[in-house]
N, C-alpha and C positions, 0 to 999 in steps of 0.2 A: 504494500500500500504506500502510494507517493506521500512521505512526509516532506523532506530535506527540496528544500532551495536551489540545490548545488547546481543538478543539469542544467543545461541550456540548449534549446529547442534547437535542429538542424536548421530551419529555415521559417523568417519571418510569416507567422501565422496571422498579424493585426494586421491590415490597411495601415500605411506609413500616416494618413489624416486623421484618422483615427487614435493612431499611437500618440502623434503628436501632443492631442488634448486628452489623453487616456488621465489623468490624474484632476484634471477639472471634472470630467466625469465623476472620477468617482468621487468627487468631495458633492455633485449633484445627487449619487444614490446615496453617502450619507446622510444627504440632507433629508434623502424620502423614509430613510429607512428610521431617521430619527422621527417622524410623527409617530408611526407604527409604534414606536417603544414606548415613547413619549408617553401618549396616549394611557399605557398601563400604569407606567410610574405615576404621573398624576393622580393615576386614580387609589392608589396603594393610597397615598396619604390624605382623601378624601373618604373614606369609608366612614370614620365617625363621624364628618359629617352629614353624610348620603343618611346615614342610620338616626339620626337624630328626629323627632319628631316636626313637622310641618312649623312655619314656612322655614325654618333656618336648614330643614335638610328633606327625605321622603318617606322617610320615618322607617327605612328597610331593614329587614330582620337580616341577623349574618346570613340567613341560608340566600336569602334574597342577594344579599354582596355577593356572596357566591359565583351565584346565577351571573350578576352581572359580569362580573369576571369573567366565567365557564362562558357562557354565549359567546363573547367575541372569539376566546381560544378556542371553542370548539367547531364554531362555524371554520374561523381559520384555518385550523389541523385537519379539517373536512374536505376541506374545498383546495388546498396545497396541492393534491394530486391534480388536479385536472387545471388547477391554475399555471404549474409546472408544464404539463403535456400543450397547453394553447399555448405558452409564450412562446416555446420550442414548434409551434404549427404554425401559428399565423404571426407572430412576433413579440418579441420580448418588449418593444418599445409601447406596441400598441398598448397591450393589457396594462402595463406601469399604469400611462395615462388615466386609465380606465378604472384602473383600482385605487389610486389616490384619488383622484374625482367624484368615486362612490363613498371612501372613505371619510371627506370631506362635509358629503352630504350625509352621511351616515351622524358624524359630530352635532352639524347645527340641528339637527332633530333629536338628537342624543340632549342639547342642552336645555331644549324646552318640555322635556318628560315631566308630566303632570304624577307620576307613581311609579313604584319600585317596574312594573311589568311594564311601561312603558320606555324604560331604560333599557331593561333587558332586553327589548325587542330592537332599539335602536342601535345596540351596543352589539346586537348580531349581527346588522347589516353593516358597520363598522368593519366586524370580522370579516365578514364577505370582502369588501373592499380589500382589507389589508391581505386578504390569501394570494391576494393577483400583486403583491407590492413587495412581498417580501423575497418571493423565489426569484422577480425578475430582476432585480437589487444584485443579488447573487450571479445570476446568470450574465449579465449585463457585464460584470466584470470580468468574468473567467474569459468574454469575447473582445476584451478591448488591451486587456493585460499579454504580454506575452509568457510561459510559464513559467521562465525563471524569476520572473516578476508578483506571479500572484502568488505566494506565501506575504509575501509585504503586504500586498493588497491587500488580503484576506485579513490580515492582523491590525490594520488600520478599520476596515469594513467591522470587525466584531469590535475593538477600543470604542465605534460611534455609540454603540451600544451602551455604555459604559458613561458617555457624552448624555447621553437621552437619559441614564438614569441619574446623572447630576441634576440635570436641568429640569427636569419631570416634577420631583417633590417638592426645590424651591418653589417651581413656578406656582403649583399648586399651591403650597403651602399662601403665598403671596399674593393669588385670586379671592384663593378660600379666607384669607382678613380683611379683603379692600371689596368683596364682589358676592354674589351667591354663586351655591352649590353650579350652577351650569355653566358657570366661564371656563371648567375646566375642561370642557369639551370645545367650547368658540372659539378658545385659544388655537383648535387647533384651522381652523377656515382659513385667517390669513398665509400658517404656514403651507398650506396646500395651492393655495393661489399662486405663490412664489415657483414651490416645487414645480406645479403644473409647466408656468410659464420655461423653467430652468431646462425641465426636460424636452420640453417640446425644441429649445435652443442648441443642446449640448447631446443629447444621446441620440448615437446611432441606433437604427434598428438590426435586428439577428434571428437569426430564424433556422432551425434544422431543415436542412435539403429536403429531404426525404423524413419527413415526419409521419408519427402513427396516429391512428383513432385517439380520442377522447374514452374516455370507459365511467358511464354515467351511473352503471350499475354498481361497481366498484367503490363509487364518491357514497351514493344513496345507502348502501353498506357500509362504511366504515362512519358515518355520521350519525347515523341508525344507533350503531352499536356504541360509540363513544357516550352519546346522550343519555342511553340506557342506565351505562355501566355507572356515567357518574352521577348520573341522577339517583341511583338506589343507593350509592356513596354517602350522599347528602345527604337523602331521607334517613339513612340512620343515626345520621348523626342528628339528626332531627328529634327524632326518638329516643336516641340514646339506646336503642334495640337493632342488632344489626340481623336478628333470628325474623324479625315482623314481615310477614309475607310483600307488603306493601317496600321492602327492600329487597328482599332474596328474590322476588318476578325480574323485577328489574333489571339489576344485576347477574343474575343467570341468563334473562334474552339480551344481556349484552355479549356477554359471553360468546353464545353461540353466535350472535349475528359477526361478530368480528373471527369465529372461527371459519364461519362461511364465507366473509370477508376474504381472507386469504387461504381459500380454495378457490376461488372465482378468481383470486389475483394468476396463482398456479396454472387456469386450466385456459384463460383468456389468450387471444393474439394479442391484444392490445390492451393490455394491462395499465391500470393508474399506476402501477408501483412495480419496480422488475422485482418479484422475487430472487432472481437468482444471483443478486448484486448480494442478497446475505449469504452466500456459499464463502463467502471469503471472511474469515476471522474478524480480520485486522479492520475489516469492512463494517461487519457487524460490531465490534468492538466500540469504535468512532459513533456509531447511533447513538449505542446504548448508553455511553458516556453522558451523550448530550439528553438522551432522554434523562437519567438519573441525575444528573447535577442539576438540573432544573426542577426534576420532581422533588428534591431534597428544597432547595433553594424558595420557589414561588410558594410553596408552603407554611416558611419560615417569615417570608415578606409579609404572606399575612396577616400574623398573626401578629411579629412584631409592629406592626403598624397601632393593635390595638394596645401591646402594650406599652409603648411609649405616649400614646394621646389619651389613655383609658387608664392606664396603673400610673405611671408616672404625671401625667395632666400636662402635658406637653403640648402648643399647640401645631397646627398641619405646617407651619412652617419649619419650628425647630424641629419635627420628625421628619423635616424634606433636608433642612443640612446636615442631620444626624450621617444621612446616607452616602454625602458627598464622600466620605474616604473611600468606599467599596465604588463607586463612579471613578475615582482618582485614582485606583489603583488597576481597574481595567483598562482605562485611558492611555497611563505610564506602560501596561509591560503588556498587556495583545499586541501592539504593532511591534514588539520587541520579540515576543515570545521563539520566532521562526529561529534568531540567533540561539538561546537557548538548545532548541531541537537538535539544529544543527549539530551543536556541543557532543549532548547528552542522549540524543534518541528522544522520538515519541513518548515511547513507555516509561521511561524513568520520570520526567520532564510531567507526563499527563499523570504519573500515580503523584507525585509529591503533589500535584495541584488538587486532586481530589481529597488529598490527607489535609490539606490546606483547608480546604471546603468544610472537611469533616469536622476538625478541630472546629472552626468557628462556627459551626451549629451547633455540636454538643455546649459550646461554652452559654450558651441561651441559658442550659439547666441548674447554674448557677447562678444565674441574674435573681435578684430579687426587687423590691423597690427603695432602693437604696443603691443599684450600682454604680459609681463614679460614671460618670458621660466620659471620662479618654478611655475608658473599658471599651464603651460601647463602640469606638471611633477604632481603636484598633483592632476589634475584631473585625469590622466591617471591612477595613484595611485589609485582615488575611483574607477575609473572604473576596475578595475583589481581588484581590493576588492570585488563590486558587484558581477562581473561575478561566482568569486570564490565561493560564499555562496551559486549561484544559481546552476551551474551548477554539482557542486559532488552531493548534495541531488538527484536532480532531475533523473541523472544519476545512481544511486543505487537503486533507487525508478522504473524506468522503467526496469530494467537490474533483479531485486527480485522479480518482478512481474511474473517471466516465469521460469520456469524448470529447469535445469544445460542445458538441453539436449538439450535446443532452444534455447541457449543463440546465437546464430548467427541471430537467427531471432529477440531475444531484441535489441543486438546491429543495426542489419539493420533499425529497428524505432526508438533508437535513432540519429544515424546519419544523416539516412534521410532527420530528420523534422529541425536539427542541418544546412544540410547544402542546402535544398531547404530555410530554412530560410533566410541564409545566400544570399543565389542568388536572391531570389526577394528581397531582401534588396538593392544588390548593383543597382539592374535593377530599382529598384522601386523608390528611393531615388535618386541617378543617372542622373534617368530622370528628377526629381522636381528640380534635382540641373542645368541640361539644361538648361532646359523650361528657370525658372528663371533668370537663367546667359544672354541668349540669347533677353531676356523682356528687361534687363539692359545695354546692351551692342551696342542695335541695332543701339540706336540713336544718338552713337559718331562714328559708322563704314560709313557714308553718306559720306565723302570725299574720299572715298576709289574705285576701280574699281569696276562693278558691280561683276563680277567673283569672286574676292578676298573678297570681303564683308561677301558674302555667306560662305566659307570657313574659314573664323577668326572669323565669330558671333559663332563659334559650342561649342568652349573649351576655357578656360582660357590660354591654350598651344598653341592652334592655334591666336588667338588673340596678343599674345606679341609676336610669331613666326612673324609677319606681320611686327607689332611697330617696332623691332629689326630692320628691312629688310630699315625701313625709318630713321634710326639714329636718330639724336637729335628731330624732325620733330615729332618722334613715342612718346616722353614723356607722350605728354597728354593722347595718348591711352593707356597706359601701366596704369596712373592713374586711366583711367576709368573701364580699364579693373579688375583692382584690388580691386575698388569698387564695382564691379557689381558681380563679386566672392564672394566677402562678404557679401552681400545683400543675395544671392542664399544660401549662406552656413547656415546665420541665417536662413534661411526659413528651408532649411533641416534639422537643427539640432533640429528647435521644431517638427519637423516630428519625428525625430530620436525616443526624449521623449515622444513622446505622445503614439507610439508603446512601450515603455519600460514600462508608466505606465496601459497601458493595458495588459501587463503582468503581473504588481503586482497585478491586482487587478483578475486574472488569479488564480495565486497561493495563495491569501488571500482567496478564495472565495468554491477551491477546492482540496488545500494539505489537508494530516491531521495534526493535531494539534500533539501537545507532548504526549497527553495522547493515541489518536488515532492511531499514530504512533506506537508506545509499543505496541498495541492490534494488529496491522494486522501483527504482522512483527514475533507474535508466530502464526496466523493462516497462513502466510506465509511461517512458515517453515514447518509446518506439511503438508501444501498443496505440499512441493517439495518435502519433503521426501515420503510423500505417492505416488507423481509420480515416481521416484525415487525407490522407490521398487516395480515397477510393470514391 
């Protein structure tokens, strides 16, 4: 599997006009690929808002934040496949266009949601837009870079990442004192107006030769099945019952519909997804990373979001520069990361990053409400150090693995597994931080109405929403409440790491090494050129 830099291509693959402005380019996909992130990070730090009761927010229960979340990433991780296969059919440039333009409109309807379900819905066609924005980003580059160039690329391209989650929480935070609840979505209108115009300026269009079918059956399956699965994720943690039929339907026809899923993928000409790209290790290896770092990770984001604005009483702004180290630390070493590789191999390079990762989730389970803030700033630190050593490798490593010509079909599996990771992390985690919250919480809510009990046992948000309502009377409950959040939070956070170190031990077991690296990454390139000129 191509990790290492070193090669350099027999003969120039980019249009000399093209190469000329290849780095304005891509400072124009950072810029798109920055709403895409943007967009989440904002909303991380807007949750106790959104949760709060009317007019100051939409009064939404966690499962509901959930939703809002899950809707956009699962519309995304749904539609990634076919979003992949069209940029690679009919052009890369086009759909961009077409997906930050829906994404756009997606925002300003997102900002005028009158209730939790009307966000949710808005917030899905957001996903939709971003599914067509994020592969062609990707793709876009692999045709403009020549190869001994796109390890840099690629490390600058995930650092933007890193840029959007700097910029995402302040900005939030700094809407969310000066504006209401929906500027954090209007914010994003004018940035889409610029990108629109930048691209329509600056990106060539690229297109596979010889492209295949769409596979609609394939997208309707695997959307089917994600929805399922985490929705009965939810519902338990809903419940606090993961045995309640109204979970196990759910969750079981997700199940199968994603087993059928990838039987259909198997038996197809025209597959959304090559199965046979996971016959190789080091291939499979690079997914799986990026699924687990993120299902460790986006699970962790949300919770801490409540416990820094919820236990500690922080407001969305100091929890948006809380985050700046972990943005500063992807920023500083992804565009570095390649020289590292280079050094030390994939595999040494990707486990220390996910031990990295590991370390600072587990360190969550000793937070209480009292920990120093440079605690908090240095862990954020390692974890934005980890993320960064994992992610560009593994990302150049899936993305080398395939053609120029299918690069919309690399980038559709790496985002995929990036951001279904992502979503059953927050559903998955989420729920264990429920369940748990709701174990802690049950047996100081007994003086309460039977109606209201039910209703303030769900959320750390709905619980002190109550306490508040009882003035001086609600103390103890806000203390219990606070405890019982921290309780759940340590429980989640060795969930977190123990998902993290099952990644390293992922990537220790099936990168290649340094020397290994160097070997595939000259039968790498003879394998593209030889496609390549055919």
């Amino acid at each position: 599997m191509p990790i290492s830099s070193g090669a350099r291509p027999a003969l120039p693959q980019v249009p000399e006009a093209v190469h000329r402005r290849r780095w304005a380019i891509l400072v124009v996909l950072m810029f798109s690929l920055l709403i895409v992130v943007l967009d989440n990070s904002i909303l991380n730090v807007a949750v106790k808002t959104i949760a709060s009761p009317a007019p100051t927010g939409l009064g939404a229960t966690q499962s509901e934040l959930e939703w809002a979340i899950n809707a956009y990433t699962l519309v995304f991780a749904g539609l990634l496949f076919t979003a992949g296969l069209l940029g690679d059919r009919i052009g890369r440039k086009k759909v961009l266009l077409f997906g930050i333009l829906l994404f756009g409109v997606g925002s300003a309807l997102a900002a005028m949601s009158g209730s939790p379900g009307e966000l949710i819905t808005w917030r899905a066609v957001m996903g939709f837009g971003a599914a067509f924005v994020m592969p062609a980003t990707l793709a876009v580059l692999m045709n403009v870079f020549e190869r001994d160039e796109q390890p840099k690329a690629i490390g600058i391209w995930a650092g933007s990442v890193g840029l959007a989650i700097a910029i995402g929480p302040v900005t939030g935070g700094l809407l969310l004192e000066h504006f209401w609840w929906g500027s954090i979505f209007l914010v994003n209108v004018p940035v889409v107006i610029v990108a629109l115009i930048a691209m329509a300026v600056l990106v060539p269009d690229s297109k596979d030769p010889n492209p295949g079918r769409t596979d609609p059956l394939g997208v309707v399956l695997s959307i089917v099945g994600l929805i399922l699965l985490v929705y009965g994720i939810i519902r338990g943690g809903q419940l606090a019952d993961f045995t309640d039929p109204t979970v196990l339907l759910p969750v079981i026809g997700g199940l199968v519909v994603l087993a059928a899923f990838v039987r259909h993928e198997k038996r197809t000409s025209h597959p959304a997804i090559d199965i046979s790209y996971f016959k190789e290790p080091s291939f499979s290896a690079a997914v799986a990373a990026i699924a687990l770092v993120f299902f460790a990770l986006m699970g962790v984001t949300f919770f801490s979001a409540f416990y820094m604005q919820s236990v500690r009483g922080w407001s969305a702004l100091q929890a948006g520069l809380l985050i700046l180290p972990l943005a500063a630390a992807q920023m500083i070493f992804a565009p570095r990361a390649r020289l590292v590789v280079d050094r030390f191999g994939a595999r040494v390079v990707c486990t220390v990053g996910m031990l990295l990762v590991a370390l600072g989730l587990a360190a969550f389970a000793l937070f209480d409400a009292t920990t120093p803030v440079w605690v908090l700033c240095v862990l954020f630190f390692v974890q934005g150090t980890g993320m960064a050593h994992v992610m560009t490798p593994v990302t150049v490593s899936v993305m080398q693995a395939l053609p120029r010509e299918k690069a919309g079909s690399g980038s559709a599996v790496n985002n995929t597994f990036r951001q279904v990771g992502g979503a059953l992390g927050i559903a998955v985690l989420g729920s264990v931080l429920s369940t748990v919250y709701r174990g802690g919480i049950e047996g100081h809510l007994g003086a309460l109405p039977a109606g209201v009990r039910e209703a303030a046992g769900e959320s750390i948000e709905a619980t002190l929403g109550i306490a508040d309502k009882l003035g001086p009377a609600g103390a103890p409950l806000i203390a219990a409440a606070n405890d019982a959040f921290l309780k759940a939070m340590h429980v989640t956070a060795i969930g977190s790491a123990t998902i993290a170190l099952v990644g390293a031990l992922v990537v220790a077991m099936f990168l290649p090494g340094k020397t290994s690296a160097g070997q595939e990454s000259g039968q790498g390139e003879r394998s593209v050129h030889a496609g390549a000129g055919r």
